[in-house]
C-alpha positions in Angstrom: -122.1 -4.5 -38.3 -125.6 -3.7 -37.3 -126.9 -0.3 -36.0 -126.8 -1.1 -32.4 -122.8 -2.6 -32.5 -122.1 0.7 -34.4 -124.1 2.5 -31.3 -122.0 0.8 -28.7 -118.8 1.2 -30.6 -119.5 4.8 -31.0 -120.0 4.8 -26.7 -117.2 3.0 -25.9 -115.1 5.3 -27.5 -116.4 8.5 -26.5 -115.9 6.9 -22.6 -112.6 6.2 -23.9 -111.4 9.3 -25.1 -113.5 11.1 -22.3 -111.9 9.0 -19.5 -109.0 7.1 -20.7 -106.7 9.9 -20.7 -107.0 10.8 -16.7 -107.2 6.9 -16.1 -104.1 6.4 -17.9 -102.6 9.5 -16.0 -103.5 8.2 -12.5 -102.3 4.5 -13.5 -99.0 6.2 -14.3 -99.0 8.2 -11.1 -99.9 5.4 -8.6 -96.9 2.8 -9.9 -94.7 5.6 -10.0 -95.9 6.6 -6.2 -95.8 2.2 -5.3 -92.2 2.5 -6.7 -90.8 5.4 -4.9 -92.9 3.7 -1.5 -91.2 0.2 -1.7 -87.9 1.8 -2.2 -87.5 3.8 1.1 -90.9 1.6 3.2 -91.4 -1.6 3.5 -94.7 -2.5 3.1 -96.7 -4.7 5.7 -99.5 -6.8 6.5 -100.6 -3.8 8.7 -100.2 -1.0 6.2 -102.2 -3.0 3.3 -105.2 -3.2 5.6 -105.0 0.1 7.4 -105.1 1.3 3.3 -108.0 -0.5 2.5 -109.4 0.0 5.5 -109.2 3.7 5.0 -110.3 3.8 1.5 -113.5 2.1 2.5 -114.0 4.6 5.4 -114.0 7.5 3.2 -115.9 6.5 0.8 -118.7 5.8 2.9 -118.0 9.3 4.8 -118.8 10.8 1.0 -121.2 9.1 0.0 -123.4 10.0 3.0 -122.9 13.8 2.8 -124.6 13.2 -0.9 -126.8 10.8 -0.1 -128.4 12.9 3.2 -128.1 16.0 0.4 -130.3 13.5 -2.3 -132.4 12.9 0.8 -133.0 17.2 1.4 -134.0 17.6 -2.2 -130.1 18.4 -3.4 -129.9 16.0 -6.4 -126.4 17.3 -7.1 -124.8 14.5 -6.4 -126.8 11.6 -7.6 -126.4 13.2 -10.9 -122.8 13.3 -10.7 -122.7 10.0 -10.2 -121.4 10.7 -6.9 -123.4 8.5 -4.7 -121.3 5.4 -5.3 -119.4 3.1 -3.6 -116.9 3.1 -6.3 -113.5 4.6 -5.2 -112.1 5.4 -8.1 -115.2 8.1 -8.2 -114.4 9.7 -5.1 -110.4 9.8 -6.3 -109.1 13.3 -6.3 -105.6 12.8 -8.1 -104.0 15.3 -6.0 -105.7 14.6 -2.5 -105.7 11.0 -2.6 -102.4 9.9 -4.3 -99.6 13.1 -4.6 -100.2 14.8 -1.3 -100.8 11.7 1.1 -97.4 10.2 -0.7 -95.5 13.3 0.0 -96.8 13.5 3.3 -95.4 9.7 4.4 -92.8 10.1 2.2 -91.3 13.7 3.8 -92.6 14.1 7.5 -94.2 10.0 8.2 -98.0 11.5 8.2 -99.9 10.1 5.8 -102.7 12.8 5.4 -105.1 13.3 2.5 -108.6 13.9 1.2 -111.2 12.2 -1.7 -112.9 14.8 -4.0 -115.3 16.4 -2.4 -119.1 15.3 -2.8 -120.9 18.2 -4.6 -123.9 19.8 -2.7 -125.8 22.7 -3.6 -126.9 24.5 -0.9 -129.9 26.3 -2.1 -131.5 23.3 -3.4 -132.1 22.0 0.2 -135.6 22.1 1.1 -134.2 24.3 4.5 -130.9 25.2 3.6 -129.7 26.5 7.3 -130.5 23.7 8.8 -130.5 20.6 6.8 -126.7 22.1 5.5 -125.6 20.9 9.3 -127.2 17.8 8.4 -125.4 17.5 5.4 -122.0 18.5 7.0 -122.4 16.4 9.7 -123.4 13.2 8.8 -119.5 12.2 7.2 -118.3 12.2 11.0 -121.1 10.7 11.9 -121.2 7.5 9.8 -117.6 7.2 10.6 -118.7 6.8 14.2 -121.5 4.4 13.7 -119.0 2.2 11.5 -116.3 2.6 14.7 -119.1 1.5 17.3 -120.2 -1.6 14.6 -116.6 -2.6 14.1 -115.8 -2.3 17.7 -118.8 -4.4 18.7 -117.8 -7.0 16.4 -114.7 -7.1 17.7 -115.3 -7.7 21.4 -117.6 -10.4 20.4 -115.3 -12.7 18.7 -111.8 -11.6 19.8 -110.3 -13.0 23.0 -109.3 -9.2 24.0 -107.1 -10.2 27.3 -104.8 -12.8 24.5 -104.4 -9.7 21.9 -103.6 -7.3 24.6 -100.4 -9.4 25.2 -99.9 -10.4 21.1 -97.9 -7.3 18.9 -100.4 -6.3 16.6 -98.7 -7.8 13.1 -99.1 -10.9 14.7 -102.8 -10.6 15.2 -105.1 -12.8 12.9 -106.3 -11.0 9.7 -110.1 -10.7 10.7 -109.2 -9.1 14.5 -106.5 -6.8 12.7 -109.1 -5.7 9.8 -111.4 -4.7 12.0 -109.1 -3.3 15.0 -107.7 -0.9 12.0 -111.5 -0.3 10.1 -112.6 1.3 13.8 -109.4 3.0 14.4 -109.5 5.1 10.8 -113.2 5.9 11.1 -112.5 7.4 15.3 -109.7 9.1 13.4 -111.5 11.0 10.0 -114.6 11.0 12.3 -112.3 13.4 15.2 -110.5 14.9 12.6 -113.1 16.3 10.5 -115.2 17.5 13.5 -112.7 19.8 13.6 -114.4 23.3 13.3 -112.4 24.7 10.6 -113.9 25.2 7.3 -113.8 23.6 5.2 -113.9 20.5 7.4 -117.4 18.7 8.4 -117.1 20.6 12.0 -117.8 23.9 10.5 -121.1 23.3 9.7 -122.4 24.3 13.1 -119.9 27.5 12.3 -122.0 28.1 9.1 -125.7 27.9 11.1 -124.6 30.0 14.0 -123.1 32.8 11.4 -125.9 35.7 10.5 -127.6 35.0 6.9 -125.5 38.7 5.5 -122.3 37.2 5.5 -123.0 33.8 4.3 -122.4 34.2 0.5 -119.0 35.8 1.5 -118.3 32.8 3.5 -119.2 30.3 1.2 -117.2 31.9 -1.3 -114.0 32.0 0.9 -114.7 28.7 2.4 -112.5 26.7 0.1 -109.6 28.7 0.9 -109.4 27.8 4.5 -108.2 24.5 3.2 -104.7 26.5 2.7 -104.5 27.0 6.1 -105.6 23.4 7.6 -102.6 22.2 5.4 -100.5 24.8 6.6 -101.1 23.4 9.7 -101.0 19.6 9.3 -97.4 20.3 7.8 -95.9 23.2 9.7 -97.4 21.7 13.2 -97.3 17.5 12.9 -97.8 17.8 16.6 -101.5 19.1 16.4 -102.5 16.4 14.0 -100.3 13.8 16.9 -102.6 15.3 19.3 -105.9 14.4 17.5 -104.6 11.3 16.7 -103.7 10.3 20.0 -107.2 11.5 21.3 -109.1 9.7 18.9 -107.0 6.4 19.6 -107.7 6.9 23.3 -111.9 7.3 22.6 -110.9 4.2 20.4 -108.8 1.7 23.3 -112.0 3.9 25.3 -114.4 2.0 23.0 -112.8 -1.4 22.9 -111.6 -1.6 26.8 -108.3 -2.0 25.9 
């Protein structure tokens, strides 16, 4: 075995023994989570494109905070290997898989979140300002993938035939991107929201005087306690969203 096999031996089993083990752990967790699902759901053409339809929409919502970050002078991300549109990099094994799971499985909601994409504030060439940029721009490539979906779809789907059609028997291409426009009005409304540590609170975060900013930012990340207090304790606030986004949605479309 030459030098260079010993060399890429050597890598493949430090990658192994670095990632293997969670990879192994999340395989475990997802065909348990696919079990307990097909028991008590029955799975549809519907909810296997609204999935990937959503997995695609929030991984293009991370990627841009990192990639408008990378564009500010924050290489935080890049480095982390964070500005990828590989899912299983943006995979937080409690947001993504346990909670959402638990959600559909206990109140019908499926609700969740990827791992956040690291930015570090200070390295921003204007941090109060170009940090609104940064928090922003998730909800806003959501929108701009809504309004390219939904012009798509007016221009080849006969709209007055699919008003009249139930929406599992719509054909797969009108259906994908019907449901790719409906998830990215949805994360886009939902994370507009200005509650930290949602994307909304980033106009919060410029308006608040420069003294109590390091108190914030180190609070910050408890606020997500109380957004899932209140997607749990209060379903009918997240209906609410939903049903507003849907309407901006049908809005867009002219449904």
């Amino acid at each position: 075995m030459t030098s260079k096999d010993n060399t890429y031996s050597s890598s493949w089993r430090d990658t192994f023994h670095s990632r293997g083990p969670s990879t192994l752990v999340i395989a475990v967790v997802v065909a348990v989570i696919i079990y307990e699902i097909s028991k008590r759901h029955s799975f549809s053409t519907i909810d296997i494109v609204y999935f990937c339809a959503l997995i695609i929409a929030v991984v293009f919502h991370e990627v841009s905070h990192g990639f408008v970050a990378y564009l500010c002078g924050d290489d935080t991300a890049k480095r982390a290997g964070r500005l990828t549109l590989n899912p299983i990099r943006h995979i937080d094994i409690f947001g993504s898989i346990i909670f959402p799971v638990i959600m559909i499985l206990t109140v019908g909601v499926p609700f969740g979140w990827a791992k956040p994409v690291p930015v570090t504030i200070n390295k921003l060439r204007s941090p109060r300002n170009q940090a609104v940029l940064v928090g922003l721009v998730g909800p806003v490539t959501n929108i701009i993938l809504a309004f390219l979906a939904g012009i798509i779809f007016k221009e080849t789907a006969n709209l007055y035939q699919l008003t009249y059609t139930p929406l599992n028997n719509w054909p797969i291409f009108e259906l994908a991107l019907f449901l790719f426009g409906e998830v990215n009005v949805l994360l886009a409304c939902f994370n507009l929201l200005p509650i930290p540590p949602l994307d909304g609170s980033a106009l919060l975060e410029r308006i608040l005087p420069r003294e109590l900013l390091l108190g914030y930012y180190k609070s910050r990340m408890y606020f997500m306690f109380f957004v899932l207090a209140v997607v749990i304790l209060a379903p009918g606030f997240l209906d609410s969203v939903s049903r507003h986004a849907l309407q901006y949605w049908g809005d867009i479309l002219g449904f």
